[in-house]
N, C-alpha and C positions, 0 to 999 in steps of 0.2 A: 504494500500500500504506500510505503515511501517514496518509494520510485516513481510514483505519479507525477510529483513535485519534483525528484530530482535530490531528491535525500540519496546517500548513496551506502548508507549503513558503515560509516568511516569511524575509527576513534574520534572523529571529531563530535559525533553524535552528542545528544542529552543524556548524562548517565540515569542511570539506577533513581539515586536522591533527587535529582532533577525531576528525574517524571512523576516521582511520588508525589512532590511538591506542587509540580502543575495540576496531578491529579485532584488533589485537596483543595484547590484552586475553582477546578475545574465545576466538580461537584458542588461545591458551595455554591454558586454559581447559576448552577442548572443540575442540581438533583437528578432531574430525567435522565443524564446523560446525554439527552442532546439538545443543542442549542438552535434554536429555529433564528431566523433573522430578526425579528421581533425582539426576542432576546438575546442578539448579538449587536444591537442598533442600542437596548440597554446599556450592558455592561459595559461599552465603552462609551454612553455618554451621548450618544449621536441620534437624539431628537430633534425634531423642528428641523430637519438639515434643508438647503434650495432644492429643487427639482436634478440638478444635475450630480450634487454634492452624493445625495438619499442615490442613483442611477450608480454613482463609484461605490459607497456601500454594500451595493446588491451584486455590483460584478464582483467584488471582493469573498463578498459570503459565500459566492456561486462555485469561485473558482476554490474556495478552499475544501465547499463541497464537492469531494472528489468523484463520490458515486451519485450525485446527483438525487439522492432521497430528499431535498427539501430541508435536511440538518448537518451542523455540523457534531460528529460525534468523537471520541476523545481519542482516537485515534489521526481521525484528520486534525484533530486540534495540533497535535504534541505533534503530530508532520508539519506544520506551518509553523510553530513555535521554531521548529528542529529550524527548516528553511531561512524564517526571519533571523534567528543568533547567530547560527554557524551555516548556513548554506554558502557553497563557495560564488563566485561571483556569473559561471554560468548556470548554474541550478537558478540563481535570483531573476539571471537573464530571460531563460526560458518559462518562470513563472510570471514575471513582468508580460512578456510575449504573448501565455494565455489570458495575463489579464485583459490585456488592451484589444484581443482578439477578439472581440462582444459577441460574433454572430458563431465564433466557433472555426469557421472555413477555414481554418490553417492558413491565413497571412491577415495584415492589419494593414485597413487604408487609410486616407485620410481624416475621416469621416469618424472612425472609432476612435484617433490618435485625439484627436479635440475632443471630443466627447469625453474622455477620460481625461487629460488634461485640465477640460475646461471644471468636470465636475474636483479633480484633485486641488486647485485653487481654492474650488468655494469652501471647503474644508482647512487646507493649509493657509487661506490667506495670499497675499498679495505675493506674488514671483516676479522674477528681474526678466521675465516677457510673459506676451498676452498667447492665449493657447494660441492661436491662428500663427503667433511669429513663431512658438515652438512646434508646431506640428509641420511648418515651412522647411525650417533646418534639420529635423530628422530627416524626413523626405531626399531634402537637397544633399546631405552626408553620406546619406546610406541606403539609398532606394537606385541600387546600384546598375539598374538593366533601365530607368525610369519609364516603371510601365505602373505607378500609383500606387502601389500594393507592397509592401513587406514582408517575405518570407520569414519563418524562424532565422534559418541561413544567415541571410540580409542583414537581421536585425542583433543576431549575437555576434557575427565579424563585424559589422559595421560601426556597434558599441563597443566591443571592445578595442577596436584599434584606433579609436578616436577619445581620450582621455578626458577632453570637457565636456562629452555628450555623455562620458560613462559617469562622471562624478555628477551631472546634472541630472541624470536620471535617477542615479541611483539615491540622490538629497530630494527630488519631488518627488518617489514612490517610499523610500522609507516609511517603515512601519511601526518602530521600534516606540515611538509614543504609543502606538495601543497597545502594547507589550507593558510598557510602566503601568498604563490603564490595570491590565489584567493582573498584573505582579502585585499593585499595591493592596488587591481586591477590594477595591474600591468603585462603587457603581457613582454613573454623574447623574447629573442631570441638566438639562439645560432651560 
């Protein structure tokens, strides 16, 4: 099930005490053992979000849901934990890739690059360009045959050999504030 995401079952994993810790986490949490989106928009806090902000939320829950049941279960959970701490920087690549992938087809066009963008902004706040100039500069770096569309391929050579697209992406998908969210077990509210 980790290999979904690109976990690779490395020592670098979450050990033993780690999981246990997330488990207790976890449950407290959601009892049920599984977390539906409703109470994944909860625990980190992320009511009232804009229309586009609430649309990144739901690709996010979607893609962590891995079998696609409508929950995330502590399984999938403690793989995206695994992912977010120690995933290496192509595991992050190719999980960024399915997220921005909305419709699924295995490549990302314009159209879903803004969309997520535009919705990651209304969460993170104000960025040093507007989606339209960032979804222009993927494109233009790394849409390397320019026929509109992003392969996986494309998009994991093209990030990684271009260093201020790798550390720009990888500073507006960071996830690691809902990880404090879940760590301090603390639920918000807004």
């Amino acid at each position: 099930m980790f290999d979904t995401m690109g976990a690779n079952g490395s020592s670098d994993d979450i050990n033993a005490m780690e999981i246990h810790h997330w488990y207790t986490k976890f449950m407290k949490e959601c009892p049920s053992g599984q977390l539906c989106l409703h109470e994944f928009k909860h625990v980190l806090g992320l009511q009232g979000l804009t229309q586009d902000a609430n649309k990144y939320v739901e690709q996010v829950f979607h893609t962590f849901d891995m079998n696609k049941d409508g929950f995330i279960d502590f399984l999938e959970f403690i793989a995206a934990i695994n992912l977010v701490i120690r995933g290496k920087i192509d595991q992050k690549l190719k999980w960024y890739f399915k997220l921005y992938d909305a419709d699924g087809n295995g490549s990302i066009d314009k159209k879903e690059l803004l969309s997520i963008f535009t919705a990651i902004q209304a969460i993170n706040g104000n960025q040093s360009m507007t989606p339209e100039e960032f979804t222009n500069m993927v494109f233009q770096k790394i849409d390397v045959n320019n026929d509109g569309e992003l392969t996986l391929e494309e998009f994991i050579n093209g990030v990684e050999s271009d260093a201020s697209l790798l550390e720009l992406i990888s500073k507006s998908f960071d996830l690691s504030n809902v990880l404090k969210v879940i760590q301090s077990g603390r639920r918000h509210s807004i």
